[in-house]
C-alpha positions in Angstrom: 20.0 -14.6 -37.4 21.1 -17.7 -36.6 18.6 -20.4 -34.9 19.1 -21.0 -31.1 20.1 -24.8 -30.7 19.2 -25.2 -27.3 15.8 -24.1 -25.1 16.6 -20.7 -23.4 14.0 -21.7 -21.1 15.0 -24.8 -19.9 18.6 -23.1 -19.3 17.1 -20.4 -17.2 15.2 -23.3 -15.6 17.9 -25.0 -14.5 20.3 -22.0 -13.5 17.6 -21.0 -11.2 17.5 -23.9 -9.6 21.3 -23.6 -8.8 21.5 -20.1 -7.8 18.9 -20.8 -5.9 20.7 -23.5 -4.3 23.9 -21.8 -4.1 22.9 -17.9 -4.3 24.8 -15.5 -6.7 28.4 -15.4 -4.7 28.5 -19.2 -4.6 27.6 -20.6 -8.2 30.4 -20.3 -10.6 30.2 -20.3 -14.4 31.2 -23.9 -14.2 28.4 -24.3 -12.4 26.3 -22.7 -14.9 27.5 -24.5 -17.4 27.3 -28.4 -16.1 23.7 -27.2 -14.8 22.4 -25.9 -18.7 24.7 -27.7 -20.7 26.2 -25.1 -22.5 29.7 -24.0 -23.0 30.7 -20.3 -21.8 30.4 -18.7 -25.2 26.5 -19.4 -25.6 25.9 -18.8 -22.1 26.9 -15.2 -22.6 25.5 -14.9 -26.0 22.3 -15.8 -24.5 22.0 -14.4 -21.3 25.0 -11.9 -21.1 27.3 -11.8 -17.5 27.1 -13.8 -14.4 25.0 -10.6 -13.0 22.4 -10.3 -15.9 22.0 -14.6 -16.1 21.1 -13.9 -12.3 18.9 -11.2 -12.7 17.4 -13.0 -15.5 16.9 -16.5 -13.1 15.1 -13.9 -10.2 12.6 -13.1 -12.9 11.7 -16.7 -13.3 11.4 -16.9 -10.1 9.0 -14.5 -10.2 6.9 -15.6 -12.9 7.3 -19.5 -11.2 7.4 -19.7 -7.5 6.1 -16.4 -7.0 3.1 -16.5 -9.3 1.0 -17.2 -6.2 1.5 -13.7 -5.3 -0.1 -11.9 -8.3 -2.8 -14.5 -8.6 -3.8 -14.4 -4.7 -4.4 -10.4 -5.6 -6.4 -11.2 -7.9 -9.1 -13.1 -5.2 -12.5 -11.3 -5.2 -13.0 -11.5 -1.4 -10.2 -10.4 1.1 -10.0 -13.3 3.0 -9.3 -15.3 0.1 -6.4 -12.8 -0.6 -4.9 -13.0 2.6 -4.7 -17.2 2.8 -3.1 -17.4 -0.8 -0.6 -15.0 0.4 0.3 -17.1 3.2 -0.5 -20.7 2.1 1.8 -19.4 -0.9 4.4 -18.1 0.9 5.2 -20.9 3.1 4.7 -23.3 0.4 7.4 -21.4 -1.5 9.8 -21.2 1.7 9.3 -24.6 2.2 11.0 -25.0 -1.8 13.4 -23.2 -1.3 14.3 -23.2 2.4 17.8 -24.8 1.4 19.2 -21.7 -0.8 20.7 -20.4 2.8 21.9 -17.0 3.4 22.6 -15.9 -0.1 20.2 -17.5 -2.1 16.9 -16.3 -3.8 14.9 -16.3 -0.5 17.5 -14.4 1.5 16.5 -11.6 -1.1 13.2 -12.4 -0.5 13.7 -11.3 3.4 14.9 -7.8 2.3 18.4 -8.4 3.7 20.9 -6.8 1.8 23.6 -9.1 2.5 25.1 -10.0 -0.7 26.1 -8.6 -4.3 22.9 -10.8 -5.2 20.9 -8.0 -3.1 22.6 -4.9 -5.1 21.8 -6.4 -8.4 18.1 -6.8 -8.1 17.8 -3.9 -5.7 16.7 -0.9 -8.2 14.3 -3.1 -9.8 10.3 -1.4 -9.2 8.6 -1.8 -5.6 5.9 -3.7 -7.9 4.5 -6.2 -5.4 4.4 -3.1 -2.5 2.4 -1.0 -4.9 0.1 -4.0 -6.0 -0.6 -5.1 -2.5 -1.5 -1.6 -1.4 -3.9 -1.0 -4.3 -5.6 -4.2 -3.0 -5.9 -3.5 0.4 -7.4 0.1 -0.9 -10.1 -1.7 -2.6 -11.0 -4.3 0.2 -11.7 -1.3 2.3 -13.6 0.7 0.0 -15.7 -2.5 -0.5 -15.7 -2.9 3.1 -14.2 -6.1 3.6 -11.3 -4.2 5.9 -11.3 -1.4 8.8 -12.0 1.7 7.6 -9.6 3.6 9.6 -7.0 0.9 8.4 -4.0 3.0 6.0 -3.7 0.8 2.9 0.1 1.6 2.8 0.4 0.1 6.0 -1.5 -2.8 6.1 0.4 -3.8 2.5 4.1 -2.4 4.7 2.8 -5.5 7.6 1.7 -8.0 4.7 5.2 -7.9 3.4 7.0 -7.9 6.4 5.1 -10.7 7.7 5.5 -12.7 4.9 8.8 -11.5 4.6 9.5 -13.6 7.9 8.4 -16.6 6.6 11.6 -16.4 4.3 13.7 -15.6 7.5 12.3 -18.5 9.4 13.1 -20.7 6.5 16.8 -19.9 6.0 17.3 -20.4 9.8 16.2 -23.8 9.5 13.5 -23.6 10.8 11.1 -27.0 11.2 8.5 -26.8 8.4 5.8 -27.9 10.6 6.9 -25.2 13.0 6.8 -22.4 9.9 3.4 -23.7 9.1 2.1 -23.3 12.1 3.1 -19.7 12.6 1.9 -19.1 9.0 -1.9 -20.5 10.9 -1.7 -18.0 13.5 -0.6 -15.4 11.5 -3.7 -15.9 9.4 -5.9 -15.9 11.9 -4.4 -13.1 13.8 -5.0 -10.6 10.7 -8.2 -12.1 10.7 -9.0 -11.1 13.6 -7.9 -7.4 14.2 -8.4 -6.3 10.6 -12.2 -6.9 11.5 -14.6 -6.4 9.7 -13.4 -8.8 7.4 -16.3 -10.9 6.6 -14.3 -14.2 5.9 -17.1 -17.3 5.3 -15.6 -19.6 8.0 -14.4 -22.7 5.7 -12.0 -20.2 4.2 -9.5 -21.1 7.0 -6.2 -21.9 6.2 -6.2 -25.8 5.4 -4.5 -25.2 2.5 -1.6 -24.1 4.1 -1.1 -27.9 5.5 0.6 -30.0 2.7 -0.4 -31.1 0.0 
């Protein structure tokens, strides 16, 4: 077959960035194409419709700015888990807080508020099921309440962190959405007790970098 002449990479990189910016409805192919460099023809060739080059661009997201996600699971102790989450999450807000309403974290939010929403909505409910199977071990190895559903607990996770996005594409102050992300922290600290957390794990590394 014939050799690719450009980086697919380093297109998807860059049409992230402006659907990011711009969300699905807003960038055009023009857009596309002054942000990659490439005429029309490779563009499809390469990545297929408008819909598909998005759907590609969330998946880099994914495996970029939401990388955070899968490696904070992967913590040995609870707490650790938890501060990623959030430290991550606000960090990643923070990023992308100028995509507005129908950009990558309006998704992100779970509101379904834009074509953007439709075309990534039957993808798998992978980071639900991963959070829950964590949370069902930190309880077994009693690092969480006992009488604590694991379902749940990943269900309040989400939704928590999911408002972090929210806060974000209101315009909301950074230093303000970092210091909710603090007391949110400690707050599940606290009521999911006994969680054991060595006391310099608190959530510095939520403050910038």
């Amino acid at each position: 077959g014939r050799h690719l002449s450009f980086d697919p990479d380093v297109a998807l990189e860059a049409a992230m960035e402006v659907f990011c910016a711009k969300g699905f409805e807003g960038t055009s192919i023009d857009d596309l194409e002054h942000a990659t460099g490439l005429r029309r023809p490779s563009l499809y060739r390469t990545f297929g419709p408008k819909e598909s080059f998005f759907r590609h661009a969330f998946l880099r997201f994914e495996a970029t700015r939401l990388r955070f996600f899968r490696t904070a699971l992967r913590r040995v102790h609870i707490g650790d888990v938890l501060r990623e989450l959030v430290a991550g999450s606000v960090d990643t807000a923070v990023f992308a807080a100028g995509s507005g309403p129908t950009g990558f974290l309006a998704i992100l939010s779970g509101a379904p508020c834009c074509d953007a929403y439709v075309i990534l909505s039957n993808g798998d409910d992978g980071f639900a099921m991963d959070t829950e199977r964590r949370m069902s071990a930190a309880i077994q190895a009693g690092q969480l309440r006992s009488d604590v559903d694991p379902g749940d607990l990943a269900q309040l996770i989400l939704i928590l962190l999911s408002g972090v996005y929210v806060q974000a594409v209101a315009g909301c102050d950074e230093s303000a959405v970092r210091a909710a992300a603090n007391l949110m922290l400690d707050t599940l600290r606290t009521s999911l007790s006994p969680i054991n957390i060595d006391p310099s794990s608190r959530p510095e590394a939520i403050a910038e970098q």
